[in-house]
Z-matrix of the N, CA and C atoms (Angstrom, degrees):
N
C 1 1.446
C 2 1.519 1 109.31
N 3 1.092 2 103.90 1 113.09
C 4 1.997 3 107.25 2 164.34
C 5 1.564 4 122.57 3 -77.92
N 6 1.183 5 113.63 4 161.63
C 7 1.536 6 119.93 5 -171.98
C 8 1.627 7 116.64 6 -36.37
N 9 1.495 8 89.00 7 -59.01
C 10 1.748 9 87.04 8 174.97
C 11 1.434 10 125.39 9 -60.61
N 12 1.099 11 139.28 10 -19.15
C 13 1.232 12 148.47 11 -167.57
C 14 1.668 13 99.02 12 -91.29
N 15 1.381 14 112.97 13 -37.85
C 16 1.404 15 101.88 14 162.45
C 17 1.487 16 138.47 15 -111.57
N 18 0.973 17 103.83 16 18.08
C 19 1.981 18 144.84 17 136.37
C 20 1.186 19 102.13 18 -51.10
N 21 1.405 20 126.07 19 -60.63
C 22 1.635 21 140.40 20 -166.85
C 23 1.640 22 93.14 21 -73.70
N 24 0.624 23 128.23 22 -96.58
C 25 1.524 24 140.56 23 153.70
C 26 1.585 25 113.04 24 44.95
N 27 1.821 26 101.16 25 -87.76
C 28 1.323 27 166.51 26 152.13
C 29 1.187 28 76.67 27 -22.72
N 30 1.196 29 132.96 28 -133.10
C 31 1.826 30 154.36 29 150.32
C 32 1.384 31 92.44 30 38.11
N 33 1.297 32 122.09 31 -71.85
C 34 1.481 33 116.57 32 -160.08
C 35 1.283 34 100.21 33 -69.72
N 36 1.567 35 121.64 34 -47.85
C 37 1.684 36 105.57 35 -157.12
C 38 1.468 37 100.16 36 -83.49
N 39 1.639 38 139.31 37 10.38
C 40 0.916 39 130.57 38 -175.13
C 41 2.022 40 100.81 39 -118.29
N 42 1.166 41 126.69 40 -22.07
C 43 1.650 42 129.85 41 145.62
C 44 1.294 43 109.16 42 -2.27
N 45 1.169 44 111.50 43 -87.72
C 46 1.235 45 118.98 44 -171.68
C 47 1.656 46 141.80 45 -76.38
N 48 1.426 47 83.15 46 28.18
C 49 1.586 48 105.45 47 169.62
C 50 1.395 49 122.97 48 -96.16
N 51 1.361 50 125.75 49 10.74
C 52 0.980 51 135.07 50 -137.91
C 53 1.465 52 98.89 51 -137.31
N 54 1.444 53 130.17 52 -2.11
C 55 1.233 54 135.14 53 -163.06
C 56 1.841 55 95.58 54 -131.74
N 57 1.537 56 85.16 55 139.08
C 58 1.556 57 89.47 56 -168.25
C 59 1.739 58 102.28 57 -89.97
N 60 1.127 59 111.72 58 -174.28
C 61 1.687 60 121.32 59 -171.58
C 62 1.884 61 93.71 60 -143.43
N 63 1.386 62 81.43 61 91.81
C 64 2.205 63 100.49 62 150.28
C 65 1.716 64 101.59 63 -39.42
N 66 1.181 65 116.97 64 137.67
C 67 0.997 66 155.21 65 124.71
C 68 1.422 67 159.34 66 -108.86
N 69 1.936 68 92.63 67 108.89
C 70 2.169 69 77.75 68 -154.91
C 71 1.353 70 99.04 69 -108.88
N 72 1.373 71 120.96 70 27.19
C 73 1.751 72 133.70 71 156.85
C 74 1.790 73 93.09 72 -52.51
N 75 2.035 74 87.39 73 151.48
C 76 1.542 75 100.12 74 162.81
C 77 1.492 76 115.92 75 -115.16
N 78 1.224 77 85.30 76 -4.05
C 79 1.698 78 91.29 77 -174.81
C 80 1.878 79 106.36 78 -54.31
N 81 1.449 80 86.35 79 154.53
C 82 1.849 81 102.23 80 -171.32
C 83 1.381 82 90.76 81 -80.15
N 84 1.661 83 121.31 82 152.31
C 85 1.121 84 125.72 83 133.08
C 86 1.326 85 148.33 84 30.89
N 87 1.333 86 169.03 85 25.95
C 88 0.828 87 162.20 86 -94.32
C 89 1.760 88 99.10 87 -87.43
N 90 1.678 89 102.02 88 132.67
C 91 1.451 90 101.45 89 174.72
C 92 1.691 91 123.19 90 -66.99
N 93 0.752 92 160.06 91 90.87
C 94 1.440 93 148.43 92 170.13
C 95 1.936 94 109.68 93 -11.36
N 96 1.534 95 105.04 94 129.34
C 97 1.544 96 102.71 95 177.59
C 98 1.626 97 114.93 96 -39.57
N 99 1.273 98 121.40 97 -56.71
C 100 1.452 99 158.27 98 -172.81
C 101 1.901 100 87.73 99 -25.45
N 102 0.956 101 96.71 100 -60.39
C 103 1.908 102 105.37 101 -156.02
C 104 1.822 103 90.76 102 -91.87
N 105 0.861 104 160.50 103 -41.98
C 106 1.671 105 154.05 104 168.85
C 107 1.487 106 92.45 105 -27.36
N 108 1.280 107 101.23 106 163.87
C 109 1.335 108 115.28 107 169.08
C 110 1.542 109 122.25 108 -100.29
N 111 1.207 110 102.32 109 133.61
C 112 1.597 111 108.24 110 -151.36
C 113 2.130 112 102.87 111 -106.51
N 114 0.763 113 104.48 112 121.29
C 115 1.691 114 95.42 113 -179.20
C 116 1.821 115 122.03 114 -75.80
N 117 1.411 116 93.48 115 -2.64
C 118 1.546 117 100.36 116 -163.02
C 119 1.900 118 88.25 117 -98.10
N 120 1.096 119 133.21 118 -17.64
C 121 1.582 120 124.53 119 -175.75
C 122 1.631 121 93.39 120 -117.75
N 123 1.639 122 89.82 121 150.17
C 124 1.550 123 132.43 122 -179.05
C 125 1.981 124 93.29 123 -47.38
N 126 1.292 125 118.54 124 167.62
C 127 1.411 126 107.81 125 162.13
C 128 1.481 127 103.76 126 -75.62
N 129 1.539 128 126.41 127 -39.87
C 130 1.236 129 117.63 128 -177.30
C 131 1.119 130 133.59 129 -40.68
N 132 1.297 131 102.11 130 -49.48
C 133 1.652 132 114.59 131 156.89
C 134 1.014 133 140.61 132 -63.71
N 135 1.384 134 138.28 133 -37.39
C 136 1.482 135 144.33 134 76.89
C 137 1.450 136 111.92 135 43.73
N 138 1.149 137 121.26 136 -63.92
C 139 1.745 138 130.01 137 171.09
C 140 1.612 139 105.76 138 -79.21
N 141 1.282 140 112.34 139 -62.08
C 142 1.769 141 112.47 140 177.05
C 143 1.733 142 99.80 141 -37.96
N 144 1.491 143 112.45 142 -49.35
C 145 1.707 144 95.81 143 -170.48
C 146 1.052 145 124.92 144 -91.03
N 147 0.931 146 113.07 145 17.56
C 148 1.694 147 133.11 146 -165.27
C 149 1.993 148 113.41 147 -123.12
N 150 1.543 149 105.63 148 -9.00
C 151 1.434 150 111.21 149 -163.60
C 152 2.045 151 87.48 150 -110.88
N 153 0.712 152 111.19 151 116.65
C 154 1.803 153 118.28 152 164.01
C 155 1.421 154 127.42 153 -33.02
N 156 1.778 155 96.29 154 -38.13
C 157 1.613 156 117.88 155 -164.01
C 158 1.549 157 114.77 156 -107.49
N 159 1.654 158 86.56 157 17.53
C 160 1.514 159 91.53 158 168.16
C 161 1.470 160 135.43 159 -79.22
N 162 0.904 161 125.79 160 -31.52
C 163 1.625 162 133.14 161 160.14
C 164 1.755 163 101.89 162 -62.92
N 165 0.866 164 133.92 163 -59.86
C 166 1.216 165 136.53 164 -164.73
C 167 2.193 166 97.41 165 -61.16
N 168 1.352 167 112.98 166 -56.72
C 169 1.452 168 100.37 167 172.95
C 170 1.942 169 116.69 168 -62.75
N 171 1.019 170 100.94 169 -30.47
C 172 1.449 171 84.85 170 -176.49
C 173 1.629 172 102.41 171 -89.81
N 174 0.980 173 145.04 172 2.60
C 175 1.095 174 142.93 173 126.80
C 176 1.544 175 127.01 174 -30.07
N 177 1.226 176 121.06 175 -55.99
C 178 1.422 177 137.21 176 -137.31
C 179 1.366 178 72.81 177 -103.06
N 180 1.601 179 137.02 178 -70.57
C 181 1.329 180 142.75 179 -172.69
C 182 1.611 181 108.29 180 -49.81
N 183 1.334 182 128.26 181 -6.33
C 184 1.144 183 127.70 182 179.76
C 185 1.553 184 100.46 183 -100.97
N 186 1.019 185 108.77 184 -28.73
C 187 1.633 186 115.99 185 -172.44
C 188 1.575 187 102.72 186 -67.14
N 189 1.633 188 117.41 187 -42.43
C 190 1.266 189 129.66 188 -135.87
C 191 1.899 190 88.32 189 -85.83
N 192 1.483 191 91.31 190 -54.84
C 193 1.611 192 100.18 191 -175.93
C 194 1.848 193 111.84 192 -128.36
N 195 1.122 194 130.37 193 121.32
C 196 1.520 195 117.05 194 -156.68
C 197 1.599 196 96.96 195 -75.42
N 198 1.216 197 98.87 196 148.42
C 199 1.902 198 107.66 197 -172.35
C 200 1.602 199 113.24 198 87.76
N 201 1.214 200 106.56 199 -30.70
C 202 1.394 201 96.99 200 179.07
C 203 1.550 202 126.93 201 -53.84
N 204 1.419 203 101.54 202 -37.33
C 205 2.262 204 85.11 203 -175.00
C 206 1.649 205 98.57 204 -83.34
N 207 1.072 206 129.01 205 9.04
C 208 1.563 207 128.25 206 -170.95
C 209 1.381 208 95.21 207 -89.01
N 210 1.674 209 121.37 208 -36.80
C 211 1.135 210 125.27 209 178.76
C 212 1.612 211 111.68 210 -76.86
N 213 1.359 212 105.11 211 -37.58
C 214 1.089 213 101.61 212 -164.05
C 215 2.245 214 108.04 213 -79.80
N 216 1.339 215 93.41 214 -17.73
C 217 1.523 216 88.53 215 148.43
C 218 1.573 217 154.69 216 -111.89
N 219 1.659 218 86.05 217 36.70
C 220 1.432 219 112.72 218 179.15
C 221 1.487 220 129.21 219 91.27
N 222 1.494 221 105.30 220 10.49
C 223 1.619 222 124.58 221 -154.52
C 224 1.750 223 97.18 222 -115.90
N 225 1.195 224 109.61 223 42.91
C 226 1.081 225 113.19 224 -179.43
C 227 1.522 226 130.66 225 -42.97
N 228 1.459 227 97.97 226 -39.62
C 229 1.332 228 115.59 227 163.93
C 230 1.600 229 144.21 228 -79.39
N 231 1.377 230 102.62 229 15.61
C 232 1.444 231 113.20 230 151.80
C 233 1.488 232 102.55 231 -103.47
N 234 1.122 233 139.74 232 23.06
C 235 1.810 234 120.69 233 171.46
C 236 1.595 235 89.08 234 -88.77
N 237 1.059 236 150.27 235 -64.10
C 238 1.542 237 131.69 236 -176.11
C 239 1.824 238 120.98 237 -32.69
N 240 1.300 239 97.87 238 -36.23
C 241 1.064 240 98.16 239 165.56
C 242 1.269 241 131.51 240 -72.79
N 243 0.999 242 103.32 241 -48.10
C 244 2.017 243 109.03 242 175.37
C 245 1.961 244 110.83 243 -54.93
N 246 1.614 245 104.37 244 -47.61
C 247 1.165 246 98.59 245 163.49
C 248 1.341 247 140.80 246 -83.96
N 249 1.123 248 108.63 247 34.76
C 250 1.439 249 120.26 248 -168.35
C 251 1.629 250 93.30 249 -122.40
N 252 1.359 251 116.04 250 -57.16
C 253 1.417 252 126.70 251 -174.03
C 254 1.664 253 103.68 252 -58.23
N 255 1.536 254 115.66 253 -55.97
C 256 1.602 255 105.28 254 164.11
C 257 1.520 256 142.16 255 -81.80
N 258 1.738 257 103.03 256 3.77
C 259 0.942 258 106.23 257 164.74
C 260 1.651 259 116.69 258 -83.55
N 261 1.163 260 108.49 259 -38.94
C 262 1.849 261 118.78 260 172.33
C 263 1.349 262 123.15 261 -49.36
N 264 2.070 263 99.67 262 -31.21
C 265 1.484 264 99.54 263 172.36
C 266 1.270 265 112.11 264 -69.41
N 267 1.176 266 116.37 265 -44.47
C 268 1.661 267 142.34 266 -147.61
C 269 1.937 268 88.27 267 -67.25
N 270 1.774 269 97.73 268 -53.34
C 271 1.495 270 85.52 269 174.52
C 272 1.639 271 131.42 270 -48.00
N 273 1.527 272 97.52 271 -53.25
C 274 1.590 273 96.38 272 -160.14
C 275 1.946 274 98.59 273 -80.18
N 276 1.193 275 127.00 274 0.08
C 277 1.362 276 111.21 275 171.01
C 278 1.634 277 104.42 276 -85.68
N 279 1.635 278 129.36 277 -31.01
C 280 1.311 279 98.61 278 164.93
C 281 1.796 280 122.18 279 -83.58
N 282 0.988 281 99.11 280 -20.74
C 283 2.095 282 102.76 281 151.42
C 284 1.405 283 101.53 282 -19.25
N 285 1.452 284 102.33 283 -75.46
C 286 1.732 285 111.26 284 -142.30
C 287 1.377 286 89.71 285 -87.50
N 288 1.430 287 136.79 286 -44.48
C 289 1.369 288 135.40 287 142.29
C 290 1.527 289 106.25 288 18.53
N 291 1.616 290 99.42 289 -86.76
C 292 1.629 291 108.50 290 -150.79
C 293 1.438 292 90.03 291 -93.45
N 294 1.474 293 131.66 292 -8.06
C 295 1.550 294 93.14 293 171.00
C 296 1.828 295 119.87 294 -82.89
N 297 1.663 296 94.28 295 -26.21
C 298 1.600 297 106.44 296 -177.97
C 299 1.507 298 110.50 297 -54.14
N 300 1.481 299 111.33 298 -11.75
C 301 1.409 300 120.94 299 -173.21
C 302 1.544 301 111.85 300 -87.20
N 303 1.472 302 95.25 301 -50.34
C 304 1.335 303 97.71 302 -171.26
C 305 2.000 304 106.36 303 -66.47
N 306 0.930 305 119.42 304 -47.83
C 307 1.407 306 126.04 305 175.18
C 308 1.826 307 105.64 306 -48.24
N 309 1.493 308 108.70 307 -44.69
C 310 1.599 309 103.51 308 168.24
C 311 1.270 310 125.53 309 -51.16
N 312 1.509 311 107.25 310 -41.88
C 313 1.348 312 129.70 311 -160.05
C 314 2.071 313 105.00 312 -72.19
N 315 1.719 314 92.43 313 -34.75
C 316 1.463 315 102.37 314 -163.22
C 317 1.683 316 95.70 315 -82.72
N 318 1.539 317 115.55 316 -37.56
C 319 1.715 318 109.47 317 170.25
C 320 1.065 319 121.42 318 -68.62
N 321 1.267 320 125.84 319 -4.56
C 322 1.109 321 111.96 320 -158.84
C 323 1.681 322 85.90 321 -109.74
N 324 1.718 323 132.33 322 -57.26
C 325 1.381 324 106.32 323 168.06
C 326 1.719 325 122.54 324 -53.90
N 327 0.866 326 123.80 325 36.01
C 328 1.642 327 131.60 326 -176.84
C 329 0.865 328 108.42 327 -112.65
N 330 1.414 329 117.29 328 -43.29
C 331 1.638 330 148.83 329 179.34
C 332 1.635 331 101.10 330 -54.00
N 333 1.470 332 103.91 331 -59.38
C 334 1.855 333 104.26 332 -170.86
C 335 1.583 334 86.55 333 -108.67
N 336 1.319 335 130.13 334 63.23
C 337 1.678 336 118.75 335 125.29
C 338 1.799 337 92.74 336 97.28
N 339 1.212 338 131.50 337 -23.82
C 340 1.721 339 109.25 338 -169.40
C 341 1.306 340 97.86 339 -105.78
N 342 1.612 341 91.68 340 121.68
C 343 1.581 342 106.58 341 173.98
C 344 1.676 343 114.41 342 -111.55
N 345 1.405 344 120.48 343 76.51
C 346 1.095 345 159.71 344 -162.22
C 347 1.771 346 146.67 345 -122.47
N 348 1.432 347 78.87 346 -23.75
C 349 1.860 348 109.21 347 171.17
C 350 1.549 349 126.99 348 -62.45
N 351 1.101 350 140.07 349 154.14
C 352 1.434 351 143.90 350 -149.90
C 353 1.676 352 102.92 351 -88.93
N 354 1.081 353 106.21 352 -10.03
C 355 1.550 354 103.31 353 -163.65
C 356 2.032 355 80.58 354 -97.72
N 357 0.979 356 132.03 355 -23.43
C 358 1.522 357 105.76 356 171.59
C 359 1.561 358 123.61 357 -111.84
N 360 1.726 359 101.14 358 43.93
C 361 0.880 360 122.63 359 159.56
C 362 1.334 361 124.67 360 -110.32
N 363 1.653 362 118.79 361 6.47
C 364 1.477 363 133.13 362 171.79
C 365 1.150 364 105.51 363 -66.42
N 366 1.680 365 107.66 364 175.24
C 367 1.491 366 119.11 365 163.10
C 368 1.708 367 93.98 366 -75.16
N 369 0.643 368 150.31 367 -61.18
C 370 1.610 369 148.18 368 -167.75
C 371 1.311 370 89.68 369 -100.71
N 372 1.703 371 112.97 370 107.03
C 373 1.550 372 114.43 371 158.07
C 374 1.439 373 114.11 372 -69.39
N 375 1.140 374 112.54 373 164.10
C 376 1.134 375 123.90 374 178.36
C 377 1.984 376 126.37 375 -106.34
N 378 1.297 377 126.54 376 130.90
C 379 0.918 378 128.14 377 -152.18
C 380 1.592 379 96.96 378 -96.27
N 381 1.682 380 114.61 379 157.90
C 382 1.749 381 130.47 380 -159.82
C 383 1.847 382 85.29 381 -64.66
N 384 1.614 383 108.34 382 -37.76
C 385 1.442 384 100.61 383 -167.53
C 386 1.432 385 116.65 384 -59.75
N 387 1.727 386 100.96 385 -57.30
C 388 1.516 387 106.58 386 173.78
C 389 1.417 388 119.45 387 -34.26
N 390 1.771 389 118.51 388 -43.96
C 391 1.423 390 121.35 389 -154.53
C 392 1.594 391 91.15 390 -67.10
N 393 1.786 392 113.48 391 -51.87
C 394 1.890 393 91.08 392 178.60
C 395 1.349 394 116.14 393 -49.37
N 396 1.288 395 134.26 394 -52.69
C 397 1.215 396 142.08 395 -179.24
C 398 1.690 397 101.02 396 -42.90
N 399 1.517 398 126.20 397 -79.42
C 400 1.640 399 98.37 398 168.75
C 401 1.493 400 125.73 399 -32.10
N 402 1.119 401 104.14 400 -69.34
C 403 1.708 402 103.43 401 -174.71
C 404 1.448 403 116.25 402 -30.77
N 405 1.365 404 107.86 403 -39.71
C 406 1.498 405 112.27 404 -169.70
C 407 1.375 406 104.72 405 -84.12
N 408 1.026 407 115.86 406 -60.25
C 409 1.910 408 107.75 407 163.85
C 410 1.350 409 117.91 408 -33.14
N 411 1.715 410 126.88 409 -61.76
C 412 1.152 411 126.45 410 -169.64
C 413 1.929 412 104.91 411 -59.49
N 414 1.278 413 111.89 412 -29.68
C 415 1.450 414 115.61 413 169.89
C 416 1.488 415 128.93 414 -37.74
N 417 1.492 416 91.49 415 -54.98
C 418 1.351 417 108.83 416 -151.45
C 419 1.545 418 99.24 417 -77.62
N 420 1.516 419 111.30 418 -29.26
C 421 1.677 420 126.62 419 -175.05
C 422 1.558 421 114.29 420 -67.38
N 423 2.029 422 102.00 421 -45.38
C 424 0.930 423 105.19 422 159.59
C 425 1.144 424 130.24 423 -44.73
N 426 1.549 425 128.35 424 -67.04
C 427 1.710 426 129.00 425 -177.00
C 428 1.380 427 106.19 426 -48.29
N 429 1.369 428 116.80 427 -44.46
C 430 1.760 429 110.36 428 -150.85
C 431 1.894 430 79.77 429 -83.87
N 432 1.096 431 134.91 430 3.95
C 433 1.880 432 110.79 431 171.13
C 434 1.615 433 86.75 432 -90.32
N 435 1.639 434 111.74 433 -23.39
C 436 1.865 435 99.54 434 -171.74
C 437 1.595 436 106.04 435 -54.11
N 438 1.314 437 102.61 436 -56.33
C 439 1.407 438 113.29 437 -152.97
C 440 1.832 439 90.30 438 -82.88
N 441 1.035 440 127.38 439 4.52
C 442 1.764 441 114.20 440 164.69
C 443 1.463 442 101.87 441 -81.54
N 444 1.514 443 103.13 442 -50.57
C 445 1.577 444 101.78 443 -173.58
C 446 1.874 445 116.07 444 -52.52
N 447 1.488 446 119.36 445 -50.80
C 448 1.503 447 126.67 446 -174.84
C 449 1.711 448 76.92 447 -65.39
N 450 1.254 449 153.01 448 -46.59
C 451 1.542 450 128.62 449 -161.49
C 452 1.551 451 106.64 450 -73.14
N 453 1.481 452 132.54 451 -47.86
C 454 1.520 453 140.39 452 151.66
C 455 1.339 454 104.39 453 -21.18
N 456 1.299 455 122.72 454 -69.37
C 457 1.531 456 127.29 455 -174.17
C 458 1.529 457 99.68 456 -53.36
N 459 1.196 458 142.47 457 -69.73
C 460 1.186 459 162.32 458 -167.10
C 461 1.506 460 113.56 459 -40.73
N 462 1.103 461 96.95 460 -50.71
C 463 1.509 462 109.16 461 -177.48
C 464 1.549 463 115.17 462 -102.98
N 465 1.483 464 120.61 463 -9.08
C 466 1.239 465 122.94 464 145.50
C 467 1.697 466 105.74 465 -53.51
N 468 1.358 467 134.22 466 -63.38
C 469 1.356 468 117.69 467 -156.98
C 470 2.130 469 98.80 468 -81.37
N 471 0.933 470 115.32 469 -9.67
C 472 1.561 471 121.16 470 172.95
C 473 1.487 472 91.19 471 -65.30
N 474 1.531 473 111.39 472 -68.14
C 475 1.694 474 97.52 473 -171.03
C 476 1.767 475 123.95 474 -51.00
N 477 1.085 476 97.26 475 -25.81
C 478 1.611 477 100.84 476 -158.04
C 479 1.342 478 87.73 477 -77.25
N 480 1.498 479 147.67 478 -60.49
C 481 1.566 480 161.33 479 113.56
C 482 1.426 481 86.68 480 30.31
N 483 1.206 482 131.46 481 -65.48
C 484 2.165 483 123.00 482 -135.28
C 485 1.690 484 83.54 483 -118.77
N 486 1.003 485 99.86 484 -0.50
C 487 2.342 486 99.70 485 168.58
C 488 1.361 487 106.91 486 -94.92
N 489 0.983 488 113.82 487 -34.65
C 490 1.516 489 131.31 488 -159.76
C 491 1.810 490 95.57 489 -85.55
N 492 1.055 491 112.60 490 -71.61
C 493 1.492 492 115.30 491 164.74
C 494 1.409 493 121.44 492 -41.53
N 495 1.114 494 104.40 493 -45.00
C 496 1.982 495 97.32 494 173.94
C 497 1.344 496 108.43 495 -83.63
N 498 1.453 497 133.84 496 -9.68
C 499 1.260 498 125.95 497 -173.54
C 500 1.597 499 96.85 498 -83.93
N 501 1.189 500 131.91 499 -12.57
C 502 1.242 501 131.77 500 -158.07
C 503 2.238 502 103.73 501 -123.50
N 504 1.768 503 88.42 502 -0.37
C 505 1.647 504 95.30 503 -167.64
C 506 1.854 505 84.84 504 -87.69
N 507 1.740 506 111.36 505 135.51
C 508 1.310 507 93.67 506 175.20
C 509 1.372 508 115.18 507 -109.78
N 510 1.446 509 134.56 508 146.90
C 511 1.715 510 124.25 509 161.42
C 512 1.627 511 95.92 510 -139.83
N 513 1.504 512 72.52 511 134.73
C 514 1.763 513 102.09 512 -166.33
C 515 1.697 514 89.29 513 -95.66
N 516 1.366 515 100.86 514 167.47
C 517 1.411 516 134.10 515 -161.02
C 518 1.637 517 104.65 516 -59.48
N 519 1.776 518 117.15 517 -39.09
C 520 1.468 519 100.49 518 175.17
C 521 1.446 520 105.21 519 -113.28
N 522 1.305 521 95.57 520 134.37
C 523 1.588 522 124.18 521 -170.98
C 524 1.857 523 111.95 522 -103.02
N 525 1.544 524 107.90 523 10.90
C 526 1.349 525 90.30 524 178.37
C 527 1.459 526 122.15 525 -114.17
N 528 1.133 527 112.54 526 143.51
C 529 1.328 528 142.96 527 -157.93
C 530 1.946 529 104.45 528 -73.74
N 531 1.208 530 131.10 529 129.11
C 532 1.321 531 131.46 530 -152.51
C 533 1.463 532 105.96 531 -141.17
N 534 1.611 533 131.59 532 77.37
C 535 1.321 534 124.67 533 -159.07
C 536 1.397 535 103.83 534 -84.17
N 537 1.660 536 124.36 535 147.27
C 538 1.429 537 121.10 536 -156.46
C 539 1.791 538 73.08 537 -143.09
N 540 1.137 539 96.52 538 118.15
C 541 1.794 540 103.39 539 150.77
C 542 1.243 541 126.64 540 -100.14
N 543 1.560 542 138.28 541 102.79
C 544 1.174 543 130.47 542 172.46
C 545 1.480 544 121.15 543 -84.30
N 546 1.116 545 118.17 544 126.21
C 547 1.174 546 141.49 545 172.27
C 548 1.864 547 127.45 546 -92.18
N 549 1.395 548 111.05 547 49.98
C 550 1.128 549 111.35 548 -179.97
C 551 1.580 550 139.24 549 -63.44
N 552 1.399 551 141.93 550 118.13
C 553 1.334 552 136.57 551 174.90
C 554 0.977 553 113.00 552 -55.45
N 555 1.376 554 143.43 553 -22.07
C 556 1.795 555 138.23 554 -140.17
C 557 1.631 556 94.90 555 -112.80
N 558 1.536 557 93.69 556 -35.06
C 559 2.038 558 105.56 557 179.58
C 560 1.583 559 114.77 558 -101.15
N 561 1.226 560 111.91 559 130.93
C 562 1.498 561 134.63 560 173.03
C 563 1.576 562 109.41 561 -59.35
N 564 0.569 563 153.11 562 127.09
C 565 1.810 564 141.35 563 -150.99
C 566 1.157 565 140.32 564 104.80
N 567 1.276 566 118.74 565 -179.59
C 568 1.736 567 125.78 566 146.03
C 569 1.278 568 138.93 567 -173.99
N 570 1.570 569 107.61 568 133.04
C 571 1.135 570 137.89 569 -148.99
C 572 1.308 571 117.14 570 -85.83
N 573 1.230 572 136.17 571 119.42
C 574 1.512 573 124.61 572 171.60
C 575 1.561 574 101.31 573 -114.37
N 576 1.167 575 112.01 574 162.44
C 577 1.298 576 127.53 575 -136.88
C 578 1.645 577 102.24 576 -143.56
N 579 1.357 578 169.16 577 174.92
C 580 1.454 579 151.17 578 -166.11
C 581 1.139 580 91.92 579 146.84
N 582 1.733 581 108.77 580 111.32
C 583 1.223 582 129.33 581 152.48
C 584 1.455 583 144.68 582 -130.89
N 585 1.690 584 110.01 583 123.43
C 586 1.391 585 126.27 584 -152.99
C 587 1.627 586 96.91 585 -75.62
């Protein structure tokens, strides 16, 4: 099959989307599963799935304090995690912190004449060149734990956001898929039809 043929294709099975469906039912609305009352969740929860502005607060509460909307939607048990992931960053950027320092600290008295520093007290001293060469390594380790930690933070309030949304996403008990082809005379087209 070449492009146009499924251009052609495309076109037809999408035609008939475009035509509305009369309805001379009085029946109300149909409630969404999501909002009924469910016997298997807490009322608390119950309210979390039932309130609109729920992803958006545990969001904001994640922003405010990290772990907080995880708690605040019952997921208590990912806050070890969140603080673990930014605490590990948090560690190794003052790690690389104080060694990038100390290597500054040691070129830089090298620089004005005292050759006195701990690094040429190794079995393999270390040379003024190497010490930029540490510094600059320990740098680079440093930033990239910065920018893990602001990504930890980041994706702490994403999770609490994409928890909050699925806690409120509903799928009911039958999951099977029911393809209906309509074949109408009155309409130019064709319509498929799929019900969950």
């Amino acid at each position: 099959m070449d492009a146009r043929n499924i251009g052609v294709l495309l076109l037809l099975l999408l035609s008939g989307t475009g035509f509305a469906q009369e309805s001379n039912s009085t029946e109300p609305f149909a409630i969404p599963d999501s909002l009924s009352i469910n016997s298997k969740y807490s009322p608390r929860i119950q309210r979390l799935i039932n309130d609109p502005l729920t992803p958006s607060k545990a969001a904001f509460y994640s922003a405010i304090v990290p772990g907080l909307g995880q708690a605040y939607l019952g997921k208590a048990w990912k806050v070890p995690i969140i603080y673990a992931a930014i605490g590990a960053s948090l560690y190794y950027y003052n790690l690389n912190n104080k060694e990038m320092n100390s290597y500054r600290m040691a070129y830089k008295r090298r620089l004005n004449g005292f050759f006195d520093d701990e690094f040429l007290e190794k079995a393999i001293p270390i040379t003024t060149e190497q010490l930029l060469i540490g510094m600059d390594f320990h740098k680079n380790y440093r930033d990239i734990a910065l920018v893990l930690a602001a990504a930890s933070y980041m994706l702490n309030i994403l999770e609490a956001n994409v928890s909050a949304h699925l806690l409120q996403f509903n799928v009911s008990e039958d999951l099977s898929v029911t393809p209906n082809l309509i074949l109408d005379p009155e309409l130019t087209g064709l319509r498929l039809a799929v019900k969950f």
